[in-house]
C-alpha positions as CSV (number, residue, x, y, z in Angstrom):
1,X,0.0,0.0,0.0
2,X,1.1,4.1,-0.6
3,X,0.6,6.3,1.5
4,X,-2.4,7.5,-0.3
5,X,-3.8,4.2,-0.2
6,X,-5.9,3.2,3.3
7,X,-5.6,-0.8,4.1
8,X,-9.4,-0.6,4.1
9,X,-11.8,1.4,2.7
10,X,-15.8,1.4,4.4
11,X,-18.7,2.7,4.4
12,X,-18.5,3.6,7.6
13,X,-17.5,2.7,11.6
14,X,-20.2,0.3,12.1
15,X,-19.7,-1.9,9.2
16,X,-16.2,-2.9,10.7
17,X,-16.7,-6.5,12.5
18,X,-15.1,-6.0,16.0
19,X,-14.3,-9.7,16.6
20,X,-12.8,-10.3,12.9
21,X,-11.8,-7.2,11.4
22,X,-10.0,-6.3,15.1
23,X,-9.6,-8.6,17.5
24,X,-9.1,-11.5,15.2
25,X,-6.1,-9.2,13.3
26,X,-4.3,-8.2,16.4
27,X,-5.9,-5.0,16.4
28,X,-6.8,-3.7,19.9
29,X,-6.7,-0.2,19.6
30,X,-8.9,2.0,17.3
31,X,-7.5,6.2,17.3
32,X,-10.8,8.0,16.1
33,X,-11.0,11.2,14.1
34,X,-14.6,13.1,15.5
35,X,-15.7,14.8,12.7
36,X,-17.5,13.4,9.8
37,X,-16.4,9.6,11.4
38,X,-17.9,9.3,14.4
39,X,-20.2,12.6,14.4
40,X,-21.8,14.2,11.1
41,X,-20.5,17.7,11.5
42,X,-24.2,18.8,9.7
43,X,-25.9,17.4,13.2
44,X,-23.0,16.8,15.7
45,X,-24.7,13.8,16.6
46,X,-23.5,10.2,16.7
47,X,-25.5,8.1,14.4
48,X,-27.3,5.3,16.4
49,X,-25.4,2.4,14.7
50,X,-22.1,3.7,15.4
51,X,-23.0,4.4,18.9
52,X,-23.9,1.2,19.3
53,X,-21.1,0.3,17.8
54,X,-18.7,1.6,19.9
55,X,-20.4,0.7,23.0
56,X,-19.6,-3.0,21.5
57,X,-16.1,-2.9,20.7
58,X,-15.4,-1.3,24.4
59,X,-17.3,-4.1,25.8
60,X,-15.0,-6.5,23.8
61,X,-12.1,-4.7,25.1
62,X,-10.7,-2.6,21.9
63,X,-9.0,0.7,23.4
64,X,-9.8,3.9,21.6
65,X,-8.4,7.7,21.4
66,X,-9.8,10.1,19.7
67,X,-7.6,12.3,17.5
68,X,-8.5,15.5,16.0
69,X,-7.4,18.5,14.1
70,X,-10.1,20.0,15.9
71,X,-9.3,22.7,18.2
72,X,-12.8,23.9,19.3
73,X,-14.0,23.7,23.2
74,X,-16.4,20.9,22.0
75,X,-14.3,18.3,21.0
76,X,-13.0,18.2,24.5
77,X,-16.8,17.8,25.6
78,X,-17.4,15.8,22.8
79,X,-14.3,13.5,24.6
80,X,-15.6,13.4,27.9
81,X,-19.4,12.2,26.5
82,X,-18.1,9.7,25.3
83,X,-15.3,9.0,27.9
84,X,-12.8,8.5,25.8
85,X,-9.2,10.1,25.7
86,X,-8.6,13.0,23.2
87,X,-5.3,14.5,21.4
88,X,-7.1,17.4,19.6
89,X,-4.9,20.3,17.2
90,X,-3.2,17.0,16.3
91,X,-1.8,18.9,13.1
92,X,-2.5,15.7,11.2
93,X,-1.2,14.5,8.7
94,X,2.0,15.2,10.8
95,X,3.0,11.9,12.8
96,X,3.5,13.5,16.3
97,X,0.0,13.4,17.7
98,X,-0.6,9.5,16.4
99,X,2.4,8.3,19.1
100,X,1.3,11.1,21.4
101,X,-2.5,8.7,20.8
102,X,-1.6,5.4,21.3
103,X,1.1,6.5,24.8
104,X,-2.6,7.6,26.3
105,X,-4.1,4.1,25.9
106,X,-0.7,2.4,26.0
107,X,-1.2,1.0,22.2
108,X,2.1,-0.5,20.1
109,X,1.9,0.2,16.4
110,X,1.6,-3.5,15.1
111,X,-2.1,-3.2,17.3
112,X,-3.6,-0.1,16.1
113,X,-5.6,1.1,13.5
114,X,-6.8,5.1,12.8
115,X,-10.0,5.6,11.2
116,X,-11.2,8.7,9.8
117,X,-12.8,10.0,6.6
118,X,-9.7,11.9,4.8
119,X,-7.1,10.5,2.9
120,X,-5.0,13.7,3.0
121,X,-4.8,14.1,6.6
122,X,-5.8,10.6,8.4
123,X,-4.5,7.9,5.9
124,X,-1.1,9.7,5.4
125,X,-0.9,10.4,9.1
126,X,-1.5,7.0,9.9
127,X,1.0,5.6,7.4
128,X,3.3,8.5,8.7
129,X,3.1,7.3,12.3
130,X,3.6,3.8,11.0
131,X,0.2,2.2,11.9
132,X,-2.9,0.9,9.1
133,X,-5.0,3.7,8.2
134,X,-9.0,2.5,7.1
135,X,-10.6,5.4,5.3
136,X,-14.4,5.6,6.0
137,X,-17.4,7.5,4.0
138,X,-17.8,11.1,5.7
139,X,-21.5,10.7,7.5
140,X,-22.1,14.6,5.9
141,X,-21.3,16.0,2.9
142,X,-21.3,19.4,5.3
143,X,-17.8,20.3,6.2
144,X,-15.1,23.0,6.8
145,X,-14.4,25.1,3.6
146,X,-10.8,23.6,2.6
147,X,-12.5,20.2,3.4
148,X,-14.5,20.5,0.7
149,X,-11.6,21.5,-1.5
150,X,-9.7,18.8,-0.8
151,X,-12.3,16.1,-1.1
152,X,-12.2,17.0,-4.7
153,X,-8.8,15.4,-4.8
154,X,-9.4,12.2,-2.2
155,X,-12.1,11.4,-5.0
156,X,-9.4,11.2,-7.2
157,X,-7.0,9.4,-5.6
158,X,-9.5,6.8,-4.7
159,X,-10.9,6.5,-8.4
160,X,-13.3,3.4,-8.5
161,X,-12.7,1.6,-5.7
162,X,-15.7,1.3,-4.1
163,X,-16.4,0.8,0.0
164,X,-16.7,-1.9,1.6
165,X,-20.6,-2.4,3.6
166,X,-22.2,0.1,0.5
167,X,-24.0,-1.3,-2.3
168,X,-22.4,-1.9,-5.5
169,X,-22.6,1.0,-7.9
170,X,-23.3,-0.2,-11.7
171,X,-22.1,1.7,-14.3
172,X,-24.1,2.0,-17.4
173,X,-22.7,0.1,-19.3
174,X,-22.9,-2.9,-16.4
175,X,-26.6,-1.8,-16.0
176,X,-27.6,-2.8,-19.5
C-alpha cells in the first residue's frame, strides 16, 4: 500500500466486525478522528449504529483515542461524552499526535488502526506514524471550507474503488 492508499476502505465505523476485522487481526486499539467519522458535523450527533457500535467494541475490550485536528472547546466535551481520551490540534497529517495517541491508551503500532474520513490528513498520518489507516465515508457531505476543497482530490486518488458495507454501484454500461 502508498501512503495514499488506506488498508481498508468502508462505508463507515459500524460496518467494521469487531471480533474479525480487530480482534481476530491483532488490532486492539482503534484512534478515532470526530468529525464526519464518528459525528456528522451537519448534526454533531453520533448516528445510532455507530454508537452502538462503539459501546460494543469497548465491551469487547478494543481501546480507543480520539484524535483530532479540531481545536474547538467541543471536541473536549465531545471526549468526555463519550469517555474517551482526546489529542485534539493533532496537526494531522504530521506523525506526532498519532504516538502522542496510542502512549494515552498504552497501544504499540503493530495493534492499532486510525479511522477517519480523509485521505489527505488521516491515511497519510496514519502511514506517517507507522500504523494501518482505514478510510471511511464522511456521514455529511457538510464540512469546513478547505475540506470541501480537498475532497475533490481524495475522490481522485480513490478513483473506482468502491467501499466496503455500501451497495455496488453499476455503471451503465454494467446496468444494460
Amino acid at each position: 500500500m502508498g501512503l495514499f492508499d488506506p488498508e481498508r476502505y468502508l462505508s463507515s465505523l459500524a460496518t467494521v466486525n469487531i471480533q474479525k476485522d480487530l480482534l481476530d487481526a491483532g488490532l486492539r486499539s482503534v484512534l478515532l478522528d470526530i468529525d464526519n467519522t464518528v459525528r456528522s458535523r451537519a448534526t454533531h450527533d453520533i448516528p445510532r449504529d455507530v454508537k452502538a457500535w462503539l459501546s460494543r467494541a469497548r465491551e469487547m475490550g478494543v481501546s480507543f483515542c480520539l484524535l483530532s485536528n479540531n481545536w474547538h472547546a467541543d471536541a473536549y466535551e465531545f471526549a468526555r461524552e463519550l469517555d474517551m481520551p482526546i489529542v485534539a490540534k493533532a496537526c494531522k497529517p504530521l506523525p506526532l499526535a498519532y504516538g502522542t495517541a496510542m502512549k494515552l491508551i498504552g497501544a504499540e503500532k503493530g495493534s492499532t488502526v486510525a479511522v477517519g474520513d480523509q485521505v489527505l490528513t488521516d491515511v497519510v498520518g496514519a502511514h506517517l506514524a507507522g500504523i494501518q489507516a482505514w478510510l471511511v465515508l464522511p456521514l455529511s457531505e457538510v464540512d469546513i471550507k478547505h475540506t470541501l476543497v480537498l475532497r475533490n482530490l481524495e475522490r481522485m486518488m480513490i478513483g473506482t474503488r468502491q467501499p466496503e458495507g455500501a451497495p455496488l454501484v453499476m455503471n451503465s454500461e454494467e446496468q444494460a
